[in-house]
Every structure is written in structure tokens, then in C-alpha cells.
N, C-alpha and C positions, 0 to 999 in steps of 0.2 A: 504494500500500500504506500501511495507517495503518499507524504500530509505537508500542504503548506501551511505554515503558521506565522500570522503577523502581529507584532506587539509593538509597542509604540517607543520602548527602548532597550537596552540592558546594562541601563542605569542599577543604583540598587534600590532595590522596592520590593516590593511582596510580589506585583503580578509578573514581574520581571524573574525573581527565581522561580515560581511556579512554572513560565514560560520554561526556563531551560531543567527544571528536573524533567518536565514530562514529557522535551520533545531529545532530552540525553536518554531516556527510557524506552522511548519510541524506536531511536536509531538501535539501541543495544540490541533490543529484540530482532530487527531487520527490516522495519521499517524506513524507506526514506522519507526525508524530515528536511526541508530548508525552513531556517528560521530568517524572518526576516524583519528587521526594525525598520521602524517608518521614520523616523525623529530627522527631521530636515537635515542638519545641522551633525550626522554619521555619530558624535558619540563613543564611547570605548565599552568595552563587554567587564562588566564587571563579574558575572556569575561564567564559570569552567563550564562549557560545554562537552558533552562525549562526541569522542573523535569522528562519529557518523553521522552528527548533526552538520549541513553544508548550512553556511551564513551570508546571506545578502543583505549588505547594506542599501536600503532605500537611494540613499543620497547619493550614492556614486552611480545609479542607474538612471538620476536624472542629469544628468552633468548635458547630456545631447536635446536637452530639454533646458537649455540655459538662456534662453532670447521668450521664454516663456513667461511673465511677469510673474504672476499668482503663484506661488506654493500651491494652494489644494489642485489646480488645473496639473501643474506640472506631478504633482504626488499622483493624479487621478491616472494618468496618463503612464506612469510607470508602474501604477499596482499592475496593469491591466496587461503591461511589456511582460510580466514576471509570471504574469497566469499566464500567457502564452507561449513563453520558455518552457516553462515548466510541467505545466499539462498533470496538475494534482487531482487528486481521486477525492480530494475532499481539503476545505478550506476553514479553520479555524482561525478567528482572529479575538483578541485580548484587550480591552477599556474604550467606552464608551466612543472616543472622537476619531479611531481605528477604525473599530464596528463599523462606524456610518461609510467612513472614505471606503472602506472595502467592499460594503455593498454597493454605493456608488461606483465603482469603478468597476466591478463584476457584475453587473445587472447584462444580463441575456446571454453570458458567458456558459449557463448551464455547469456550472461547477457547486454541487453540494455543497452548505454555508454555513458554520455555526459559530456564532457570534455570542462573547462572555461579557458580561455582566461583572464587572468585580467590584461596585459599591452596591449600597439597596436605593436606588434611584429616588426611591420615594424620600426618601431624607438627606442624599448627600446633594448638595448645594453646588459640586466640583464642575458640572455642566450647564454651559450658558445656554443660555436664551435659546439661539438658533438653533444650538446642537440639541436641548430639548425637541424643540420642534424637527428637524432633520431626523431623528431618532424616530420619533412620533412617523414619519413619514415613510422609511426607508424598512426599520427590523421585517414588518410583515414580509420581507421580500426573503427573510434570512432562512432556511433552510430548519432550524432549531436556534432557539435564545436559550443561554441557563444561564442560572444564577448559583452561587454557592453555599446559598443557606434556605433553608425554608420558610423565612419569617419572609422574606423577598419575595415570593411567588403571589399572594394576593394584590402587593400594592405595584406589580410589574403590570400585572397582567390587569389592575383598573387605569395603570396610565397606558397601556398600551392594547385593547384589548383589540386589534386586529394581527396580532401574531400568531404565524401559524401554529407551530409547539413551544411549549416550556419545559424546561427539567433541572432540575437540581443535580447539581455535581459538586463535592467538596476540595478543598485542597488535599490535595498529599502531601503527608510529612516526607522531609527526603530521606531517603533510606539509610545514611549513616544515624539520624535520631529514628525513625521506627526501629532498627535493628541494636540501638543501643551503641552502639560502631561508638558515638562519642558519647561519653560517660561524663558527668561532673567528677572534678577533684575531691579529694577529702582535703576540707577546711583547715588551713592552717592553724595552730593551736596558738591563741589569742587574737586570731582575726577580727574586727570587726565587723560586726551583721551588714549588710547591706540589703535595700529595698530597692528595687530595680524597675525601673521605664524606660520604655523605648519606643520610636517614631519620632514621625515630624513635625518639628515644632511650630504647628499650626492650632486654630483657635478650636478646632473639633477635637483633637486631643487630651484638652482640658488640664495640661500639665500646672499651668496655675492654681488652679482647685487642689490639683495634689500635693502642690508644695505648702498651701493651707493648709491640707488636712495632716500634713507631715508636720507641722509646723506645731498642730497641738498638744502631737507625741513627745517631741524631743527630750522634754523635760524627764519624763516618766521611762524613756530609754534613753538612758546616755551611750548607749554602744550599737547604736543604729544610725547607719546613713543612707542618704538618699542618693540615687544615681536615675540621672535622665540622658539615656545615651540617643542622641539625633543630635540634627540641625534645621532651620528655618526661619522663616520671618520671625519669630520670635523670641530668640534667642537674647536678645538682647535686653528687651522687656523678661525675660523669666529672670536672666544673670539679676537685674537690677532689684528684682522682687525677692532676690535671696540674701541680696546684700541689704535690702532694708528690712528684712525678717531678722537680719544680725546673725543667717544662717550658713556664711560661708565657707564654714569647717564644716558641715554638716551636710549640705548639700551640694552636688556637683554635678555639672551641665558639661563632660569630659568629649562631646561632639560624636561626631559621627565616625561609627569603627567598623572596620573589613571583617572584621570577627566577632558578630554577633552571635555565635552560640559558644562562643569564649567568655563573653561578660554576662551574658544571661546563667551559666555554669557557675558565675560566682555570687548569684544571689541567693540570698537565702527566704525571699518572698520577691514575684514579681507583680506588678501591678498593671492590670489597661483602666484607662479612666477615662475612655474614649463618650460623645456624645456619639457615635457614629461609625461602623464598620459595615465592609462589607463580607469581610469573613479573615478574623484578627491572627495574621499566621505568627505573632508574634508571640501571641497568647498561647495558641498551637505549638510552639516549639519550644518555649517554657515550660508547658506540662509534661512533652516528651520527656525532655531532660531532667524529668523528676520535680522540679521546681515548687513548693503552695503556691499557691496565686488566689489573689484578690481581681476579679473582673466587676466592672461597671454590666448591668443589663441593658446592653445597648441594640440596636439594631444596628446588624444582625451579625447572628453567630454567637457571642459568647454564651447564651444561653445551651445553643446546641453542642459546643463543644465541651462545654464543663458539664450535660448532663441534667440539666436544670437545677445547678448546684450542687451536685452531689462530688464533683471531682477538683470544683473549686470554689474559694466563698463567692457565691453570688451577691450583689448588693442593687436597690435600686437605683437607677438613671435617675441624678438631681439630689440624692439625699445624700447632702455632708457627712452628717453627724452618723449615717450607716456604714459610708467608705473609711471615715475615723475609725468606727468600734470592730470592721473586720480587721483594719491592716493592724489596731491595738492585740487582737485575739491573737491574729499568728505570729506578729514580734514576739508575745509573751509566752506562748508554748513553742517551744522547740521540739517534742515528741508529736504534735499535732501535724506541724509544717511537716516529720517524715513520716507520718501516716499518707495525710492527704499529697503530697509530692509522688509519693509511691504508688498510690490509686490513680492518680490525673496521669502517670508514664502510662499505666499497664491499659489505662483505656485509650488514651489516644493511638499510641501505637497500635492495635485493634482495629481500630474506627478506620485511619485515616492511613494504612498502609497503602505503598505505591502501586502493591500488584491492584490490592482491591477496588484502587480507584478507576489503577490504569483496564481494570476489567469494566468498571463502569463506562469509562469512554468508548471504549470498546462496542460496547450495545447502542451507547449514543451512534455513533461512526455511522454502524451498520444497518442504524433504522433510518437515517439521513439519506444513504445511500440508495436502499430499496425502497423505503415504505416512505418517501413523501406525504403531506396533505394529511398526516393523524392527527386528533385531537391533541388537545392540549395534554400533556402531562400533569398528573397530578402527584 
């Protein structure tokens, strides 16, 4: 089976690694796989591809397309070069303003189309105007839409309801954490605890609330610090809110790192305090690696991934004073965090292995392929 797959970079991000586990997964097996990033501007591959995945940069297939003014014309114009080189049996593509170019640019092509979903549309704010509308206009045309959590299927399919199917498909953990391959260290003997966050520092993250709610603990744990590992527009406002908290030994804003399941391994409780996901693999690879964790009930996913609480503390969306008394709970037992760390590994790994997923795609592919025009998935 060839598979074309297009994603908008291989920067680092969530939908960006997900991109290359599962088209390094695809190749192992013997599938052909061109991945291809759209990102004007070419970009550097931050996640290791496997040796059978072949890589086309967008940008250097428009260079003959250069007296072209528009970007999206000229982008439109070389999706369309690349489906024609390539002549894939099936077309996968990855974040909302991808989706649209790719079905605009392969409309009448006759190339089976499944276009991902990676926030819950219904709440993330990250698409404009147009491309709402453009979306609105174009998915019906897509072959299959999925999403990656379930809480996303009601409010997709009332903003969109001329799409042909929906299905839910999850991330897969990458197989070094389902197989345990990287293990946390054993704690150095007088380490300090550390509480851990990660992403970008943007206002949907809600890292400022956390450094509130961190802020009320201090006192009551002197041997706990905070760690917010990213960068973004707000980095600068969060630095200044730590330094007038008087919490600059306490908390640390240490930027953005190649080795996140290296700093995630050394927390001893991680935290999402997200207004907002669309399926938190961050949270996902925390639990892998054993980790407690403290999640926000956010839309969508943390609910489904911890279990509806059972594998992490869940706490409501907007309530302080509950994100206060969970991250209180698991600072103060250290026998609890390795109960619940050892539960959230043994299930995720479970849940969210590479084969099971990659069998799920699997079924997706192959009803794309023959069985056009089914209902909706439910």
C-alpha cells in the first residue's frame, strides 16, 4: 500500500510526532509512506524518521512555481504535482488548514481522503474565520474525518453535519514508552520533588493559574518545585509572575527541550491544566512513564485517557481551589503517586499501543478504500 501523508511541519508538537511514529511504523511493516510537510518556509525534521519513510519537502516543489504571487495558489498547485508523482492508494492528511488545502487541491483526483482533526473544533479558537468556513465547505468532500477522542464527535459533526463519515482514532504511544524501552530513573537520594508542565506557552494552557495554585502550596512543601518546560508568547508574562510571586527558586520556566521524556522521567507528579485539548499526548506519555498526574477535565481526552479518573486525579475545568487540593494530595503521599503512576503505565500502555492502533487504521484505510458513502460512525 503506498500512503501519502501531509502535515503541516516537523517542527516539535504533538501532531508532528504522531505524524512520524505512524508513518516510521507504516514503512517498517512494508508499506510505502512519503511524508510530506506543507510549511512554506521547508523547516528542519525534528522527530527521527524510519529509514522507509521517503520525505518531501513542500517548499522545494514549488520553487518552479516562483512568479506565482499567492502561497495557497502556489501550495495548491504542488499538492496536486505530488498526487501525481506519486499515485497513493490512499491520502491522509494532519491539522485543520492542511485538511482544507489538501482537499482543495485533490478534488476530482479520485484519490481516497482522510483528513484529522487534532483539536475539538468546537472549543479550540486556533482557526480563523475563513478557514472555519473553508472547513465548513470542503471536509464533506473528504473520504473519512476523525477525531481523536470521543467527547469531539457530537460537537464535529453539529458544526459540520454534511460529512460523509466520522470515526474516532487515538494517538499511539511510541513504542519505546508502550514497551517500557525507557524507564524512569531511580531518584537520586535527596532530590528535590518536582511538579512538572509542559507545552506552549499560550493563554489555553492556563500555566498562570498553575503557578497560582502552586503558589498556595509552597509554604506547606518546602521541597517541591515547579517546572514549566515550553516556550511562547508568554513566557515572558509567566517569568514576571514568578518573580513577583517572590517564587524564583521555586519555580522554573527552563524553555523548551529535545528530551521530553527525559524531564517528564524526573517528575514526581505531572500536571495538564489545559482549558483545551485535543487529545493531550503529553499527559499520555506521563502516564506511560509511570508518572501521578493531576489533569484539568478538559475537552477533550483527559477524561478518556485517565479512565474517568480512575488512572489519574481528575479535577474540574475552572475550579482552583480542586487543582490546589489534588496537586496538595499527591505532593503529600509518596506511596499514592506509586500506586497511581503504576496503574496510569499498565493502562495506557494497553489502551494506546502502536500495533492496536496501527490495526485500527488499518480498518479505517480499508473501508475508505472499498466501502465509500457509509454512514456516519459512531
Amino acid at each position: 500500500m503506498k500512503i501519502l501523508f501531509f502535515v503541516s511541519s516537523m517542527h516539535a508538537g504533538g501532531a508532528e510526532r504522531v505524524a512520524a511514529t505512524l508513518a516510521s511504523a507504516w514503512a517498517e511493516r512494508g508499506d510505502e509512506v512519503i511524508l510530506v510537510p506543507t510549511y512554506t518556509k521547508k523547516g528542519k525534521l525534528f522527530y527521527r524518521l524510519g529509514r522507509g519513510v521517503e520525505l518531501i519537502w513542500l517548499a522545494d516543489r514549488m520553487g518552479w512555481l516562483g512568479k506565482i504571487g499567492l502561497a495557497s495558489v502556489r501550495k495548491w498547485f504542488a499538492i496536486r504535482r505530488v498526487v501525481k508523482e506519486t499515485q497513493p492508494d490512499v491520502i491522509i492528511s494532519f491539522l485543520t488548514n492542511v485538511n482544507v488545502m489538501v482537499l482543495l487541491a485533490t478534488r476530482g483526483m479520485g484519490v481516497p481522503t482522510i483528513v484529522c482533526e487534532r483539536t475539538n473544533p468546537a472549543f479550540s479558537s486556533s482557526a480563523s474565520r475563513a478557514l472555519v468556513v473553508l472547513r465548513r465547505w470542503v471536509y464533506p468532500w473528504a473520504s473519512l474525518v476523525t477525531v481523536q477522542a470521543q467527547a469531539s464527535v457530537a460537537p464535529l459533526q453539529e458544526m459540520l453535519p454534511g460529512i460523509r463519515r466520522l470515526a474516532v482514532i487515538p494517538n499511539p504511544l511510541p513504542p519505546e514508552l508502550a514497551a517500557g524501552i525507557f524507564a524512569r530513573p531511580e531518584p537520586e537520594a535527596g532530590r528535590r520533588h518536582r511538579l512538572v508542565a509542559m507545552g506552549r506557552m499560550v493563554p489555553i494552557k492556563r500555566f498562570a493559574l498553575l503557578i497560582q495554585a502552586f503558589a498556595t502550596l509552597v509554604a506547606d512543601y518546602p521541597d517541591w518545585d515547579l517546572y514549566i518546560w515550553g516556550d511562547g508568547p508568554l513566557r515572558v508574562e509567566l517569568a514576571q509572575q514568578v518573580a513577583n510571586a517572590g517564587l524564583p527558586e521555586r519555580v522554573f520556566l527552563p524553555g523548551r527541550t529535545s528530551e521530553p521524556w527525559q524531564e517528564l522521567s524526573q517528575a514526581d507528579v505531572f500536571v495538564l491544566s489545559s482549558e483545551v485539548e485535543g487529545f493531550p499526548n503529553v499527559l499520555l506519555e506521563a502516564m506511560a512513564l509511570g508518572v501521578a498526574c493531576v489533569t484539568v477535565d478538559c475537552p477533550s481526552g483527559p477524561r478518556e485517557i485517565s479512565r474517568d479518573g480512575q488512572d489519574a486525579l481528575l479535577v474540574p475545568l475552572g475550579d482552583q481551589a480542586a487543582l490546589s487540593q489534588a496537586l496538595a494530595q499527591l505532593m503529600a503521599d509518596n506511596v499514592l503517586r506509586g500506586v497511581l503512576g503504576k496503574h496510569a503505565a499498565a493502562s495506557v500502555r494497553n489502551r494506546y499501543d502502536l500495533q492496536e492502533v496501527l490495526f485500527q487504521w488499518d480498518g479505517l484505510i480499508a473501508s475508505v478504500r472499498g466501502q465509500e458513502g457509509q454512514e456516519v460512525d459512531e
